[in-house]
C-alpha positions in Angstrom: 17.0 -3.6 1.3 13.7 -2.3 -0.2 10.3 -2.7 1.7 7.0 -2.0 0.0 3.9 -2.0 2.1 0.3 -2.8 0.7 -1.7 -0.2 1.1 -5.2 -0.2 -0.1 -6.3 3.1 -2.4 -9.0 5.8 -0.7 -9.2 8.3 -3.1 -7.6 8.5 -6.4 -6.8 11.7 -9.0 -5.0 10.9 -11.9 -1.6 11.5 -10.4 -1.8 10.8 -7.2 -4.0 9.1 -4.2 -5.0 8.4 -1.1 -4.1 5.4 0.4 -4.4 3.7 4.0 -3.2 0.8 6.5 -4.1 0.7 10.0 -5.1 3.9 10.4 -2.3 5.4 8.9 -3.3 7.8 5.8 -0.7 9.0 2.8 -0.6 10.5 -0.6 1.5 8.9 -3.0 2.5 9.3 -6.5 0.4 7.0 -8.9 2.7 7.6 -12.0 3.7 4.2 -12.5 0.6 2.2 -11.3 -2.0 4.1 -13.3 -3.9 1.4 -13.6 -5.2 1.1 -9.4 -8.8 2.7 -8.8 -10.2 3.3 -5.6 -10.7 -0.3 -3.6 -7.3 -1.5 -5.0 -4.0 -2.6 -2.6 -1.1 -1.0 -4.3 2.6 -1.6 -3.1 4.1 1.6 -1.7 7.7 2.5 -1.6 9.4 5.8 -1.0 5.9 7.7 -1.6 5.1 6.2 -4.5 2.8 3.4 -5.6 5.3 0.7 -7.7 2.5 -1.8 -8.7 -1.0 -3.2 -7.9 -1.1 -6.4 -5.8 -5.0 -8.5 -5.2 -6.4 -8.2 -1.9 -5.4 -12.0 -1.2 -1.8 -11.2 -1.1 -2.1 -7.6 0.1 -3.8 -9.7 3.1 -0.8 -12.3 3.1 1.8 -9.7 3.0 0.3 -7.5 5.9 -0.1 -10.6 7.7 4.1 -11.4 7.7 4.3 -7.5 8.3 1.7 -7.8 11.5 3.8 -10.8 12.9 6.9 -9.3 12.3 5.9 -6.3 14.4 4.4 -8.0 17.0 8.0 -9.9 17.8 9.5 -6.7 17.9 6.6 -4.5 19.5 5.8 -1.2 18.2 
């Protein structure tokens, strides 16, 4: 099983950027979303940015994620 996370983009050069969730800050590889700017949620798996998702279901998707750590605690 795969699990991307939506993460929304800090900084951006044209191969790679900066992106963040709850305080959390990584670089990833933007080779095959280079499309995202700076403000964008991109999907991140394995270090790399896999495709650019609207802030509504970025917000839906962290949501589940939030829930699903809370019933398992951190």
């Amino acid at each position: 099983m795969c699990l991307a996370i939506p993460m929304k983009v800090q900084d951006r050069t044209q191969f790679d950027a900066l992106v963040e969730w709850r305080g959390v800050s990584r670089r990833v590889g933007m080779h095959l979303c280079p499309e995202a700017e700076i403000g964008d949620f991109v999907l991140v798996h394995a270090g790399y940015a896999i495709g650019r998702v609207d802030e509504e279901e970025a917000a839906k998707t962290l949501a589940l994620i939030e829930e699903v750590i809370g019933e398992g605690g951190e």
